[in-house]
Backbone as CSV, one residue per row, in Angstrom:
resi,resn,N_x,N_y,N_z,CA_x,CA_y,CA_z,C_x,C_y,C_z
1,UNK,-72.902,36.184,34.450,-72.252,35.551,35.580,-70.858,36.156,35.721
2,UNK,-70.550,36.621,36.593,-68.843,37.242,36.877,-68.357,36.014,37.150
3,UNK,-66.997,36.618,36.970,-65.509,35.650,36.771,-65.127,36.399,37.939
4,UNK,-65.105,34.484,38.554,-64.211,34.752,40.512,-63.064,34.749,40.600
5,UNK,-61.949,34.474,38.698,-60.719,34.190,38.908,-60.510,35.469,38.687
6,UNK,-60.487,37.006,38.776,-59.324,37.678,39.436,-59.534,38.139,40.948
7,UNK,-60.589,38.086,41.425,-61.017,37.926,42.974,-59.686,37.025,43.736
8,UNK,-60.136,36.168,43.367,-59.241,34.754,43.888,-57.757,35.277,43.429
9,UNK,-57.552,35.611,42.192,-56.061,36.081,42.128,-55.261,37.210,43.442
10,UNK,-56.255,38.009,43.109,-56.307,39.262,44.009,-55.685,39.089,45.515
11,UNK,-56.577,37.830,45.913,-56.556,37.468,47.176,-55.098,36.319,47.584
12,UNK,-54.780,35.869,46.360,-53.409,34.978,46.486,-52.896,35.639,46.390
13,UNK,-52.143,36.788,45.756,-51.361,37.779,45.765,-50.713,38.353,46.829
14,UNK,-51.610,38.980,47.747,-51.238,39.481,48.953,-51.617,38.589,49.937
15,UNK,-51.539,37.652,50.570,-52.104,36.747,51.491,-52.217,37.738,52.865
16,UNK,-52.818,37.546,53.732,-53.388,38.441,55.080,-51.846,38.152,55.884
17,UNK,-51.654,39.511,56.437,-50.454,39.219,57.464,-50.777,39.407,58.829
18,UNK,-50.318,38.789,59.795,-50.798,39.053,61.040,-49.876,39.425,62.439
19,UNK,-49.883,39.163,63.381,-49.349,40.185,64.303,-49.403,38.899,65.460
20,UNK,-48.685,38.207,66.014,-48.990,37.623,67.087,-48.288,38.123,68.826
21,UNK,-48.849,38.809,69.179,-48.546,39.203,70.873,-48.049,37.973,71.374
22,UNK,-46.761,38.111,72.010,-46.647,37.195,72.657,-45.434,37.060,74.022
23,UNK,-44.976,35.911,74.305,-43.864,36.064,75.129,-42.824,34.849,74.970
24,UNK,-41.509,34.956,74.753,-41.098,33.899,73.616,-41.279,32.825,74.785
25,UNK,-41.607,32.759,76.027,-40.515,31.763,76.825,-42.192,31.061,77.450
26,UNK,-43.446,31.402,76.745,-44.847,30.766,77.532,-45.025,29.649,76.415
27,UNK,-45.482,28.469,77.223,-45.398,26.938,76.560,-47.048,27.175,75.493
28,UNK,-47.545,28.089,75.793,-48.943,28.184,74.924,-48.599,28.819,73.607
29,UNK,-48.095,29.807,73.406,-46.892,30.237,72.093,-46.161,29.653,71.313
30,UNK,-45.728,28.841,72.321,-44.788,27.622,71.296,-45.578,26.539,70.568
31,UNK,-46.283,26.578,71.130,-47.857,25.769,70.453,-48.236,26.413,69.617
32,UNK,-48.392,27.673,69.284,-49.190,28.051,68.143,-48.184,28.853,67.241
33,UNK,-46.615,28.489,68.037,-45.512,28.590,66.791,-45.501,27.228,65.823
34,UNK,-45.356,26.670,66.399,-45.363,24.878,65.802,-46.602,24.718,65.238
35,UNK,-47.887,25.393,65.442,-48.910,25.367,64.411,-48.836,26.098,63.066
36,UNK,-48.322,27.346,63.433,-48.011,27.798,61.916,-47.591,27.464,61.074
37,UNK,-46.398,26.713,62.180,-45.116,26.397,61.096,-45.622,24.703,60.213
38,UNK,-46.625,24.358,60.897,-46.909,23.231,60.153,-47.779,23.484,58.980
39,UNK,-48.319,24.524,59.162,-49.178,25.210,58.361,-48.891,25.987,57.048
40,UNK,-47.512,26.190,57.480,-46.745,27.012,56.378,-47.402,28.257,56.452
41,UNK,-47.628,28.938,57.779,-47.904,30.452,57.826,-46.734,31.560,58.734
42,UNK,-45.450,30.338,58.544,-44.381,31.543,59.562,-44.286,32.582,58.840
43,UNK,-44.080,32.711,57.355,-43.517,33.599,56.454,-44.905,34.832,57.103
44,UNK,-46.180,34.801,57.065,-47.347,35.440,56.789,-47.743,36.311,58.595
45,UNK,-46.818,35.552,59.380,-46.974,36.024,61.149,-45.170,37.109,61.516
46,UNK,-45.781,38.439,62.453,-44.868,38.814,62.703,-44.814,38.928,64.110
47,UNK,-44.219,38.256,65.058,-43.731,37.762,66.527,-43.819,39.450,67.207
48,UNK,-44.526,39.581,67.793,-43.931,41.018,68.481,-44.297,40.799,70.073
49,UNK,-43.460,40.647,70.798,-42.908,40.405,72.365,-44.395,41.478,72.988
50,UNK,-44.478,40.658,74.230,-45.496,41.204,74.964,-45.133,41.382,76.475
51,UNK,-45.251,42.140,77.618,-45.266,41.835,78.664,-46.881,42.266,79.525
52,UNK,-47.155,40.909,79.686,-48.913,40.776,80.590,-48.857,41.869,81.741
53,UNK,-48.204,41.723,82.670,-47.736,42.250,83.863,-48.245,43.596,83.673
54,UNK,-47.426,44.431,82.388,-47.274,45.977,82.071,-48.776,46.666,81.852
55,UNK,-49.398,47.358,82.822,-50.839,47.743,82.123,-51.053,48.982,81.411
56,UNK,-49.480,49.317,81.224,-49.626,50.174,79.632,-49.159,49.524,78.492
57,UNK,-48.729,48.054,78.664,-48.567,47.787,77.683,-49.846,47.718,76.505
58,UNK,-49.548,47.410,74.984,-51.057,47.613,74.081,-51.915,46.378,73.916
59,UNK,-51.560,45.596,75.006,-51.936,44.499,74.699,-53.637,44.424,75.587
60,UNK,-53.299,45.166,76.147,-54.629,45.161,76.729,-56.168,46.053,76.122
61,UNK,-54.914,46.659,75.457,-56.229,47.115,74.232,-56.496,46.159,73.113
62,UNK,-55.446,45.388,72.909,-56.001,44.313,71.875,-56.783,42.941,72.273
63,UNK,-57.023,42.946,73.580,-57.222,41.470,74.040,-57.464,42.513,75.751
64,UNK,-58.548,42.447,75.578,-59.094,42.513,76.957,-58.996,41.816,78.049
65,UNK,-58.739,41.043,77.766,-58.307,40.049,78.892,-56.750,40.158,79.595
66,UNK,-55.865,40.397,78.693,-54.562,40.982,78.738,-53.734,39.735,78.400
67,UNK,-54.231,38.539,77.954,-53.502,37.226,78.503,-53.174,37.115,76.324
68,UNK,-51.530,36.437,76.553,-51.550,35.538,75.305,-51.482,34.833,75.529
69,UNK,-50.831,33.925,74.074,-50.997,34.476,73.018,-52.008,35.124,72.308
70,UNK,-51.895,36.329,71.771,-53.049,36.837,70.985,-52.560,37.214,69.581
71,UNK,-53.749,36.595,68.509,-53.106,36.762,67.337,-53.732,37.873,66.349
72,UNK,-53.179,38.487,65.903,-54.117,39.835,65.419,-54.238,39.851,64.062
73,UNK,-55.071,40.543,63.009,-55.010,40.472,61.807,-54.846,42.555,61.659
């Protein structure tokens, strides 16, 4: 039978970081700022500004739709 405790170590160690598209001033963002933060995942999210409008911006390659918030891993 393998041992799941250095798996599990492995995986606390580096916890997943993520990427959230966004726009600071849309009321749907601030919602899923105040979710993190209840969550204790601000430290683990990095905010990077979006503009929808721009259709070179990269957001439309990450989210087809073009709309945030979008949260990326």
């Amino acid at each position: 039978m393998a041992d799941d405790r250095s798996t599990k170590g492995a995986l606390m160690s580096s916890p997943e970081q993520f990427v959230l598209r966004s726009s600071l001033t849309s009321p749907f963002v601030r919602k899923v700022r105040i979710a993190a933060e209840v969550l204790g995942l601000t430290d683990r999210i990095t905010m990077v500004p979006t503009d929808a409008a721009d259709p070179s911006d990269a957001l439309r390659q990450q989210n087809s739709l073009g709309k945030y918030p979008c949260l990326l891993r």
